[in-house]
C-alpha positions as CSV (number, residue, x, y, z in Angstrom):
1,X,-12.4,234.2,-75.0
2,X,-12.6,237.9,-74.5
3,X,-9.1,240.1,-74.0
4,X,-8.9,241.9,-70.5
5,X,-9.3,245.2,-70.7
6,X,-6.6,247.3,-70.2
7,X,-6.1,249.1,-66.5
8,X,-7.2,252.2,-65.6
9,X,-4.3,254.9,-65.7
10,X,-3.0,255.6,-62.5
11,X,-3.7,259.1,-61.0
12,X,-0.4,261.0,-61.2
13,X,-0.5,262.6,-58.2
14,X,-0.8,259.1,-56.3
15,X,2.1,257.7,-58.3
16,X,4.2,260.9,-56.9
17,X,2.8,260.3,-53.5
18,X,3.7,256.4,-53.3
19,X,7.0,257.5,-54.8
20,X,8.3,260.7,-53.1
21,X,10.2,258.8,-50.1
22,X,11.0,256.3,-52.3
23,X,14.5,256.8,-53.5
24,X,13.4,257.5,-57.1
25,X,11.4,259.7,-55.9
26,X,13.8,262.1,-53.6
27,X,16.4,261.9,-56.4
28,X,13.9,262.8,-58.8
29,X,12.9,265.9,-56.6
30,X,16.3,267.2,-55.3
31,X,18.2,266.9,-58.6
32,X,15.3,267.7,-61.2
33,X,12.3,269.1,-59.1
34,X,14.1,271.2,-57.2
35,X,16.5,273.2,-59.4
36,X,13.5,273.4,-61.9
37,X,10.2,273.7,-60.3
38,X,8.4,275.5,-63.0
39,X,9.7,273.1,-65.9
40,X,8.5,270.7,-63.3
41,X,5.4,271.6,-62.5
42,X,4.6,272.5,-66.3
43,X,5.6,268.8,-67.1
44,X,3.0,267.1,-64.1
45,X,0.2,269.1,-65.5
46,X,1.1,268.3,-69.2
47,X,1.5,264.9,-68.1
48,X,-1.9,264.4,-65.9
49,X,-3.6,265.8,-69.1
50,X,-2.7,263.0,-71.3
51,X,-5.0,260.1,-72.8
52,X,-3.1,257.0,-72.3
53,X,-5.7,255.3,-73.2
54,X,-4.4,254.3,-76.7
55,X,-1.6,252.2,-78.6
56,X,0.6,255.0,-78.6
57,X,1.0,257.8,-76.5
58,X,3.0,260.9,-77.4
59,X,4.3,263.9,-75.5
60,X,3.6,267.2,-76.7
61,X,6.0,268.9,-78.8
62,X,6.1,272.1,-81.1
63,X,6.4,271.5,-84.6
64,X,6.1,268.3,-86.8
65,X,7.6,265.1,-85.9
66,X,11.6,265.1,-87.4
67,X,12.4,261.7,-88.7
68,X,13.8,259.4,-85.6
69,X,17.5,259.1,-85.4
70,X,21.0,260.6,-85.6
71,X,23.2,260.6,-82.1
72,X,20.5,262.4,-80.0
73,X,17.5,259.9,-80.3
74,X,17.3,257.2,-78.2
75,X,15.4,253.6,-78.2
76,X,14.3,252.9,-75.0
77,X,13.0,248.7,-74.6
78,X,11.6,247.5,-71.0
79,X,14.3,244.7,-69.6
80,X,11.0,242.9,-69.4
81,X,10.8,242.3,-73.1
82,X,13.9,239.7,-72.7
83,X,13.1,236.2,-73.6
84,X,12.6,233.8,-70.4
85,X,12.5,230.4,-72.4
86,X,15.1,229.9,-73.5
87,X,16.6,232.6,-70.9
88,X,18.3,235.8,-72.4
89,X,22.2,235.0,-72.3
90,X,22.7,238.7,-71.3
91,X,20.6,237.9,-67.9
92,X,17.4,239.7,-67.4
93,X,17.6,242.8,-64.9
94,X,20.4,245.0,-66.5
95,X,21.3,247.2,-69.4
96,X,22.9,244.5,-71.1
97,X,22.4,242.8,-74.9
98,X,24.9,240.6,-76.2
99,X,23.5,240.4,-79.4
100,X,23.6,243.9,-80.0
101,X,27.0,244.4,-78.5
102,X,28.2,242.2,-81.3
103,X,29.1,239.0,-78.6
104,X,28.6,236.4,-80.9
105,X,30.3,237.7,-84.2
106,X,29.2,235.9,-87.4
107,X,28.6,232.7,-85.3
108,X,25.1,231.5,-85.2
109,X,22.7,233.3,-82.5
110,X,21.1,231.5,-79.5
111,X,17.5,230.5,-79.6
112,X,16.9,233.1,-77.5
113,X,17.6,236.1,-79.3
114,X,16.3,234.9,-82.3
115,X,13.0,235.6,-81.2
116,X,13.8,238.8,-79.5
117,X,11.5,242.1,-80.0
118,X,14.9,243.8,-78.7
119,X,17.4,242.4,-80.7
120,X,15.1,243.3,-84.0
121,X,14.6,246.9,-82.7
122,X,17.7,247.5,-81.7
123,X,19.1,246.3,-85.3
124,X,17.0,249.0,-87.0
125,X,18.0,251.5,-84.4
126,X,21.2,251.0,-85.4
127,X,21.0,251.4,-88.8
128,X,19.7,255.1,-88.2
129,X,22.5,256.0,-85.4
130,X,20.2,256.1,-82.7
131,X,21.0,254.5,-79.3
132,X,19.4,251.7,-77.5
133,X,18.6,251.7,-73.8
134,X,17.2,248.8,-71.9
135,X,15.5,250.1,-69.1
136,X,15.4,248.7,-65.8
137,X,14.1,250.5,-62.4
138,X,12.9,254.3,-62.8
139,X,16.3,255.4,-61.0
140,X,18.3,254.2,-63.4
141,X,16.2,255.8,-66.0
142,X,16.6,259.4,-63.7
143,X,20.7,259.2,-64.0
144,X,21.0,257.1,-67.4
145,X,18.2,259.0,-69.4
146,X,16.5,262.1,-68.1
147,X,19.2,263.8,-66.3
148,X,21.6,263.7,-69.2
149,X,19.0,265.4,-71.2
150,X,17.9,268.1,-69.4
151,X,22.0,268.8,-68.6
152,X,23.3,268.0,-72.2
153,X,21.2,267.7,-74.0
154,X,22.5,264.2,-74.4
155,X,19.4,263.0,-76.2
156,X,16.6,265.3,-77.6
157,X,13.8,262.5,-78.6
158,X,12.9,259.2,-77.9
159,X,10.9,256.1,-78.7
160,X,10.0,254.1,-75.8
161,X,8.0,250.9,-74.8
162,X,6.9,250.4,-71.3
163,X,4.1,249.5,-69.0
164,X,0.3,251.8,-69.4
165,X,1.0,252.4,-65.6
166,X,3.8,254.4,-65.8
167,X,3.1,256.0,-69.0
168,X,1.9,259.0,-67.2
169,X,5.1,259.4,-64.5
170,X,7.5,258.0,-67.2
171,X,5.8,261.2,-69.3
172,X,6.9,263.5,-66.6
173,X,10.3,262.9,-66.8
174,X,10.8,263.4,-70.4
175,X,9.0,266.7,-70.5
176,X,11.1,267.9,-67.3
177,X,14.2,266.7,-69.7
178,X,13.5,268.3,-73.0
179,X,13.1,264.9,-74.6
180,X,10.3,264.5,-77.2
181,X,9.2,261.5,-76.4
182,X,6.4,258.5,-78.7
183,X,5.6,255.9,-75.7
184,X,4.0,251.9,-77.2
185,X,2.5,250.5,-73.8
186,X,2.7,246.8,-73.5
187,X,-0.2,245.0,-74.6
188,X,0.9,241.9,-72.0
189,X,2.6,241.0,-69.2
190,X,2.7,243.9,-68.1
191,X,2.5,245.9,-64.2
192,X,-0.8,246.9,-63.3
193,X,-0.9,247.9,-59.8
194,X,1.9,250.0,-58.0
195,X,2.7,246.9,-56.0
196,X,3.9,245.2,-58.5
197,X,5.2,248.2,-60.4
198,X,7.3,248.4,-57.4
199,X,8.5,244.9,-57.4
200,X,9.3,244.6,-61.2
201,X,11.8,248.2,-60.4
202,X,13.3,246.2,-58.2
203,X,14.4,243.3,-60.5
204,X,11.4,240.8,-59.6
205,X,9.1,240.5,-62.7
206,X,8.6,236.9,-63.9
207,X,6.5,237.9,-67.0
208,X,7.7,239.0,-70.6
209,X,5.8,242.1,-72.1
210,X,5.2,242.8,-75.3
211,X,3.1,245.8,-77.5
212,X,0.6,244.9,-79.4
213,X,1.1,243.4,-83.1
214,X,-0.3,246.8,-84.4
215,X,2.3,248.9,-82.1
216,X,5.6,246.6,-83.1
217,X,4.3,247.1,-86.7
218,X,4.0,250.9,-86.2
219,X,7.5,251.2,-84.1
220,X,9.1,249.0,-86.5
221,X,8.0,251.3,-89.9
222,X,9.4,254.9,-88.2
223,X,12.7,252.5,-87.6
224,X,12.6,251.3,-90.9
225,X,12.0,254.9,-92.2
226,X,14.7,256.9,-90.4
227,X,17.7,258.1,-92.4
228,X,20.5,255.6,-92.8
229,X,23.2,257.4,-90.3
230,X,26.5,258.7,-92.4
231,X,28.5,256.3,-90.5
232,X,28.1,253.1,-90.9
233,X,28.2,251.0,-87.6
234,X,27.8,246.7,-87.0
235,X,27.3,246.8,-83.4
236,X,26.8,248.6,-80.4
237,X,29.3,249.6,-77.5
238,X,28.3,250.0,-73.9
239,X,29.0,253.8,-72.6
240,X,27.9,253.9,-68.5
241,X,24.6,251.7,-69.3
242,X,23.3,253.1,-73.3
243,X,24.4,251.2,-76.2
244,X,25.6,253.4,-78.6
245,X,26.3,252.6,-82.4
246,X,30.3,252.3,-83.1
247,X,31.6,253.0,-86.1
248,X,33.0,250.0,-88.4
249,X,36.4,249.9,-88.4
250,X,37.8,251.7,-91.8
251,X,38.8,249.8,-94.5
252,X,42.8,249.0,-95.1
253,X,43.8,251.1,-98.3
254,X,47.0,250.2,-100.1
255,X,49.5,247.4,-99.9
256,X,52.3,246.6,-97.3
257,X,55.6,247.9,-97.8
């Protein structure tokens, strides 16, 4: 039985069109667009000029690729990676992990997040320092990810897994940003049609994605690779929707007096 073939990219300029009234879309133009039209209008034209035709799709970036990690890189997993059977116990449409927030302490995990792509990502990630961010509708991604970056410069690269549909919009936003960005599009399950685009940004989206074998092995070695982080940290806090790595609680020294 022969695989379907993956779906034509979607023009860029339609995606803006569909999007503009859309309140993504007016956000993205009155708090990004607006204030930075050039950086704007550099990142559609870098962005319509990509082949996302491959297993991994990178922005453009001066100078070689740093190792991944430290408090500025970010690992960003679709919500539509969560298990559906057995259910994820941290629901499905929201920022949430329980597993990597440390929930079930040394007691034995559910079924369902023992065979979760985001619980073993987000492991590794946290063994380099990086945060994890499970991304839901493009707004949230406008106020949670790019906006941050292009203000503080909150996070300056990324490794991301999301639908080949959006790879070329989702590109836009990170080159507005500042955020060097490696993109792993989902090999199934995945939107391919701005209708349903639309309905999974909106919480409806009854399939579970996942890359492809090659591109989980791939993510999974420049994970494995990335520099321990000096601090050591066992689990992640929640700050506004990004998990970030906290710092294991420091030893007792000496005795009681």
């Amino acid at each position: 039985m022969e695989c379907a073939a993956p779906p034509p990219p979607l023009g860029l300029w339609s995606f803006i069109r569909h999007s503009l009234f859309r309140e993504y879309g007016w956000q993205f133009f009155l708090r990004i667009a607006l204030p930075h039209p050039l950086k704007t209008l550099r990142a559609i034209r870098t962005a319509a000029a990509l082949d996302v035709s491959g297993d991994r799709v990178d922005t453009p970036a001066a100078g070689p690729e740093p190792p991944f990690g430290g408090p500025r890189a970010v690992l960003g997993l679709g919500f539509c990676m969560k298990p559906l059977d057995p259910p994820c116990p941290s629901g499905r449409f929201n920022h949430d992990c329980a597993c990597l927030e440390g929930r079930f302490g040394d007691g034995p995990l559910p079924a369902a997040c023992r065979q979760c792509a985001i619980r073993e990502l987000g492991l590794l990630a946290l063994r380099s320092g990086a945060a994890v961010y499970i991304m839901t509708s493009a707004r949230d991604i406008l106020f949670d990810l790019y906006l941050p970056a292009l203000r503080c410069r909150t996070f300056t690269t990324g490794l991301f897994t999301l639908c080949r549909f959006s790879l070329r919009p989702f590109a836009v936003g990170l080159l507005a940003a500042g955020l060097r960005g490696r993109m792993w599009p989902f090999e199934s399950g995945d939107c391919r049609d701005y209708p349903t685009w639309l309905r999974a940004d909106g919480g409806d989206k009854n399939d579970r994605t996942a890359i492809s074998t090659a591109g989980h092995e791939r993510l999974r070695d420049i994970l494995l690779a990335a520099p321990p982080a000096p601090a050591r940290a066992t689990a992640y806090v929640k700050r506004r929707e990004i998990l970030v790595p906290q710092a294991a609680p420091a030893a007792s020294g000496g005795t009681s007096q």
